[in-house]
C-alpha positions in Angstrom: -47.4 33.6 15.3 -45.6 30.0 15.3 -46.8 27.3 13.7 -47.0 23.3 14.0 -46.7 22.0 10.3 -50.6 20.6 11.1 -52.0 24.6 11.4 -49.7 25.6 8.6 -51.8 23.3 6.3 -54.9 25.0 7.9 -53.4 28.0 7.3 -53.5 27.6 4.2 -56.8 25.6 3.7 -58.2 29.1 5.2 -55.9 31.6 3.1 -59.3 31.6 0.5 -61.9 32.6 3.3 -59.6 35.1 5.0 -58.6 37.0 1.3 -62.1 37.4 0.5 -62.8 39.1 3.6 -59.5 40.5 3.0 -60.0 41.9 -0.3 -63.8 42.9 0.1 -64.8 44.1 3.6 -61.3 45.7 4.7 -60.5 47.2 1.1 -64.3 48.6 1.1 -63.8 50.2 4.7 -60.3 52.0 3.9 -61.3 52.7 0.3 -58.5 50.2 -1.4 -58.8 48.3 -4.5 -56.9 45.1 -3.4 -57.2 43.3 -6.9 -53.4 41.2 -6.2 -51.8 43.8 -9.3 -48.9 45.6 -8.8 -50.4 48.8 -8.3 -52.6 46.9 -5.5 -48.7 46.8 -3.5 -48.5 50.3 -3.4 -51.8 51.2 -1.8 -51.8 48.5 0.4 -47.8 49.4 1.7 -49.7 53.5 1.7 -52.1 52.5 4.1 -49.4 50.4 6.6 -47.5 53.4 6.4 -50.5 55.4 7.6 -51.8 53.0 10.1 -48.7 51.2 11.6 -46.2 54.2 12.6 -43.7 51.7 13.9 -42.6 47.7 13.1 -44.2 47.1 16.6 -47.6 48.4 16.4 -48.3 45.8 13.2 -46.2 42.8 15.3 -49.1 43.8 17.8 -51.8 43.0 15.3 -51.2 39.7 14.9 -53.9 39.3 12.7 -53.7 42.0 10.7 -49.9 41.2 9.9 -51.4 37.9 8.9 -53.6 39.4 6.2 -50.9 41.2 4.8 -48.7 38.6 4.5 -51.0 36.3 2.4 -52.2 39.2 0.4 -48.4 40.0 -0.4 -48.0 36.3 -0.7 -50.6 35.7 -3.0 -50.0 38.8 -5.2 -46.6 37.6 -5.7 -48.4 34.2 -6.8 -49.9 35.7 -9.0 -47.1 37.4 -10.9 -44.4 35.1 -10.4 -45.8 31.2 -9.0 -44.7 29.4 -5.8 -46.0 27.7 -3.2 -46.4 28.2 0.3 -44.2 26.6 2.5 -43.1 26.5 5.8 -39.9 25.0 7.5 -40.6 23.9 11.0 -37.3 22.0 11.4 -34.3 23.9 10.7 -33.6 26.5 13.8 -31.2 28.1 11.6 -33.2 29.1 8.6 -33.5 32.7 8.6 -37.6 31.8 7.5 -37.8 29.2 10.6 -41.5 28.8 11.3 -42.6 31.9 8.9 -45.0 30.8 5.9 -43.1 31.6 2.7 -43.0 31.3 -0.9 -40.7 29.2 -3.5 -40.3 28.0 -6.0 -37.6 26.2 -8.4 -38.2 29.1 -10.8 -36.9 31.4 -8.6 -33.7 33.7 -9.3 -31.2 34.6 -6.1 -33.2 34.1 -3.2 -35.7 31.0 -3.0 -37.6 32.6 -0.2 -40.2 35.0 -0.8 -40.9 36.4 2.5 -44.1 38.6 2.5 -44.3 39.0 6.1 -41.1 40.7 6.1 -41.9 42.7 3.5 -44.9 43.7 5.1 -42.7 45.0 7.8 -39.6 46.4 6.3 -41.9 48.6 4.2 -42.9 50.6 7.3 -39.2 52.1 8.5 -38.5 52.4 5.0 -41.5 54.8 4.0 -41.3 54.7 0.1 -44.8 53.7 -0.8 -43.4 51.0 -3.6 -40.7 48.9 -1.3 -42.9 45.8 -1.8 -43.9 46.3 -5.7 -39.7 47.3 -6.5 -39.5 43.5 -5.0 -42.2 42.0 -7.1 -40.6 43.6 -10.1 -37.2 42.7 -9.6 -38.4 39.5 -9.3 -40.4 39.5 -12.3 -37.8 41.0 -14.4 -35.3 38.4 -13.0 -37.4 35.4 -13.8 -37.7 37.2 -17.7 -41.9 37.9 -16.7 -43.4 41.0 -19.0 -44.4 43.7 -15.9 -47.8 45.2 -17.0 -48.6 47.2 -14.7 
């Protein structure tokens, strides 16, 4: 989806709503505890790998691709800060027009891109891609991993 900065700000006025829904009515109906730990990562990157057999089939669920990338996002709030942000300016940004994370705390890379971890974790079918990345980042930033 592409975004005017005006519907990224609703975007993220509706990030709430949607994770509850998110976290209580999908997780019930596919049997997932989506409680934004680190554990959470793995079964949630499990059940893409069961349910999106290609990078396509989740770019074709443009919702769905959605809700995993703010619960990515979020969980990686959680353990590590940022904000969302989006650039909708810079044609060249490798991020242009994709809701990311940052934050001057960050080590290396100052985008956190959940969407694209969201996808990259299906060709890659290890089952902890996304998690590995939340660590790193933790351990980078000198943030205790209790798992």
């Amino acid at each position: 989806m592409s975004y005017t900065q005006e519907n990224f700000q609703d975007w993220i006025f509706f990030i709430g709503e949607k994770m509850d829904s998110f976290t209580e009515d999908f997780a019930k109906r596919n049997h997932l505890n989506l409680d934004y730990s680190i554990k959470s990562l793995d079964d949630l990157e499990q059940w893409i790998i069961n349910n999106c057999p290609s990078i396509n089939n989740l770019k074709e669920d443009p919702s769905m691709l959605d809700l995993l990338t703010i619960y990515i996002g979020e969980t990686f709030r959680k353990h590590i800060g940022g904000k969302w942000v989006m650039d909708t300016e810079d044609q060249d940004n490798a991020y242009y027009m994709m809701p990311v994370l940052t934050s001057p705390d960050y080590q290396g890379e100052v985008y956190k891109a959940p969407r694209t971890f969201a996808t990259a974790s299906i060709p890659r079918k290890k089952g902890n891609y996304i998690s590995t990345i939340l660590k790193n980042n933790m351990e980078d930033m000198g943030i205790p991993i209790n798992e």
